[in-house]
C-alpha positions as CSV (number, residue, x, y, z in Angstrom):
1,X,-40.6,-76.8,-21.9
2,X,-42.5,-75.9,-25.1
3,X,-42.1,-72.3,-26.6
4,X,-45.1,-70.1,-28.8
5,X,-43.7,-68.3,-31.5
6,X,-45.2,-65.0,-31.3
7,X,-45.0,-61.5,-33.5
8,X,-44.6,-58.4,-31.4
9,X,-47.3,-56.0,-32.0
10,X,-46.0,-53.6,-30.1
11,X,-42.8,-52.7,-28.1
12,X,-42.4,-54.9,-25.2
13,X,-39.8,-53.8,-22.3
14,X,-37.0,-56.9,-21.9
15,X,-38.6,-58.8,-24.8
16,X,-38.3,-57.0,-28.0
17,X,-39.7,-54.5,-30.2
18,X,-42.5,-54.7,-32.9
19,X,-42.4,-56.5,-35.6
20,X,-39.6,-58.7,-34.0
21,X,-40.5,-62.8,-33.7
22,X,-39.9,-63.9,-30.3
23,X,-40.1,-67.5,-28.2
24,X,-42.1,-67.3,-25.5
25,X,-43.9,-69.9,-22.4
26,X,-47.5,-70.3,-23.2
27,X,-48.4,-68.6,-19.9
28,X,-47.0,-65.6,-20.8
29,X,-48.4,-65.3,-24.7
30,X,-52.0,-66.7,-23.4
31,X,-52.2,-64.7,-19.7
32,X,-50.3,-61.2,-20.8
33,X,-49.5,-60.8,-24.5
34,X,-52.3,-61.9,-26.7
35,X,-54.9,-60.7,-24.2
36,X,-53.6,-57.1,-24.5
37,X,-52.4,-57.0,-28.2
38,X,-49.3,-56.4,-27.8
39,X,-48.3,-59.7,-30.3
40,X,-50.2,-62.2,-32.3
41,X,-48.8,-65.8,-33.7
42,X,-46.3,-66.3,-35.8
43,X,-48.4,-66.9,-39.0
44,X,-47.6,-65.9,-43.0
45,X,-51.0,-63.1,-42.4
46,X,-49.3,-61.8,-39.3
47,X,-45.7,-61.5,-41.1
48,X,-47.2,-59.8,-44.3
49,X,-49.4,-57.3,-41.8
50,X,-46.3,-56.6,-40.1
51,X,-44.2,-56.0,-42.7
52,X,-46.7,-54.0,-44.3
53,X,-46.2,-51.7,-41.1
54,X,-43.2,-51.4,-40.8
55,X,-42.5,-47.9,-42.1
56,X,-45.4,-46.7,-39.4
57,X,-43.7,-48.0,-36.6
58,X,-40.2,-46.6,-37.6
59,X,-41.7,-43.2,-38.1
60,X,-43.7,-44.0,-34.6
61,X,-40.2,-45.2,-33.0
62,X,-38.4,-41.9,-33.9
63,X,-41.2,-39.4,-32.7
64,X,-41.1,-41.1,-29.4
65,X,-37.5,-41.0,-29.1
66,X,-37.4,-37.2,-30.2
67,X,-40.3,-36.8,-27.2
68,X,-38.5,-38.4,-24.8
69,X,-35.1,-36.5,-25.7
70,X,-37.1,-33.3,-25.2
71,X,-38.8,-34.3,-22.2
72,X,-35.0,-35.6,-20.6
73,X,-33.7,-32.0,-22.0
74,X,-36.9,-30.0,-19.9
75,X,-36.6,-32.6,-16.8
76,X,-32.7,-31.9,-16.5
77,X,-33.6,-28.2,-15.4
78,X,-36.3,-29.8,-13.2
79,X,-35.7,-29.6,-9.0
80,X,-38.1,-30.9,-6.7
81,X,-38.9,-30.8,-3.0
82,X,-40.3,-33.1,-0.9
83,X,-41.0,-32.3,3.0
84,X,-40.8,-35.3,5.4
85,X,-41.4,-36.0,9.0
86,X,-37.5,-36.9,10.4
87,X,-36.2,-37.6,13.4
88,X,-33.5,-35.9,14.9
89,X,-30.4,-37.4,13.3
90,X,-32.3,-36.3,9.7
91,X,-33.7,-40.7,9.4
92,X,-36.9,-40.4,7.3
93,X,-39.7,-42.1,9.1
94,X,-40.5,-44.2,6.5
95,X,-38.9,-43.5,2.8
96,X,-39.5,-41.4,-0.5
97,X,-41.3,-43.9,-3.0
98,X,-41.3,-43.5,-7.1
99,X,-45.0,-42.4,-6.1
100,X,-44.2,-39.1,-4.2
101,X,-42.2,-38.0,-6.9
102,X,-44.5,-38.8,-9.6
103,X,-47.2,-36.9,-7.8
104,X,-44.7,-33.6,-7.2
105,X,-44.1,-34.1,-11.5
106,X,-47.6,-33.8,-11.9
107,X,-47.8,-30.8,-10.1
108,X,-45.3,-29.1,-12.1
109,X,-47.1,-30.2,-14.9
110,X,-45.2,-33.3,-16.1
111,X,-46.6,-37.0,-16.0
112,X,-44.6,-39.5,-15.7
113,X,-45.6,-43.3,-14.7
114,X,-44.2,-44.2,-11.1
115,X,-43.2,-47.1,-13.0
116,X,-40.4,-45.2,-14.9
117,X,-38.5,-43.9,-11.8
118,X,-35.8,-46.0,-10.2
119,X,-35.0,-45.1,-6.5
120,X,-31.7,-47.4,-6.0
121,X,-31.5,-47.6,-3.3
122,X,-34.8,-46.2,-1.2
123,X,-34.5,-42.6,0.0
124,X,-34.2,-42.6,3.8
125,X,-33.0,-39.7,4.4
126,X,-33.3,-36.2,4.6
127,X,-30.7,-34.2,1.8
128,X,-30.1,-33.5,-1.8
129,X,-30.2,-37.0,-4.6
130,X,-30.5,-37.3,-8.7
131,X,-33.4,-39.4,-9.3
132,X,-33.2,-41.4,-12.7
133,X,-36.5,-41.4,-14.5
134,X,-36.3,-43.9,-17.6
135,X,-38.6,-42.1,-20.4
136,X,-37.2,-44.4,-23.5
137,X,-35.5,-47.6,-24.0
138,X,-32.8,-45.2,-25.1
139,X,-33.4,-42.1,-22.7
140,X,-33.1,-41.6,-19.3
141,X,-33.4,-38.4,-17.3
142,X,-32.1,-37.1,-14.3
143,X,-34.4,-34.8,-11.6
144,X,-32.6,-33.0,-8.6
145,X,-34.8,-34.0,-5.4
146,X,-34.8,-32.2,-2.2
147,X,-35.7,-34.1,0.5
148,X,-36.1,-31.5,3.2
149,X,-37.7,-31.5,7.2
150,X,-41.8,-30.8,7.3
């Protein structure tokens, strides 16, 4: 199957990071990455615009990283409870998603993308778990969640 060579424009989660020349389907560059900008072809303009950023997004890559390593610092003193209907032997009816605990973040005035916190595997019961929120390529947090009866 024939590849597009394409510059990254932007970071891209399991693909690569900007500025970096990656081999791609043609579904994927013409259905997700040129139609939201996050690369452009492999051509000598795109190579010398990239270049020509390059010190931009290093200096953009290590402000996020220092955010995320201060957001990983104030989420590690974080604790949050969640009330669920149980039955008797403390079996959730149902489970705690990535979308309950974004919404109890954002009450306590932190928001994070469902997207970013793994639940391996699915909360099903009632008790105490460390929930890993992935806030960097490079950082990942930890948040103490209750799971109590309500």
């Amino acid at each position: 199957m024939a590849h597009i060579s394409l510059i990254l424009l932007d970071d891209v989660e399991k693909l690569g990071l900007a500025g970096d020349e990656v081999h791609v389907t043609p579904g994927y560059a013409r259905n997700y990455l040129l139609p939201r900008g996050l690369a452009a072809k492999a051509t000598a303009g795109t190579l010398r615009l990239v270049e020509s950023r390059k010190v931009a997004i290093a200096e953009r890559r290590a402000k996020e990283l220092a955010d995320a390593n201060a957001l990983a610092a104030k989420l590690a003193e974080v604790e949050i409870s969640l009330a669920m209907q149980a039955t008797e032997d403390e079996q959730l009816f149902g489970s705690v998603t990535s979308r309950n605990i974004a919404d109890e973040l954002t009450k306590l005035g932190y928001s994070i993308e469902h997207n970013r916190i793994k639940l391996d595997p699915p909360i099903k019961t009632l008790g105490s778990f460390e929930v890993e929120i992935r806030l960097h390529a490079e950082v990942t947090a930890k948040v103490k969640v209750w799971v109590v009866r309500g």
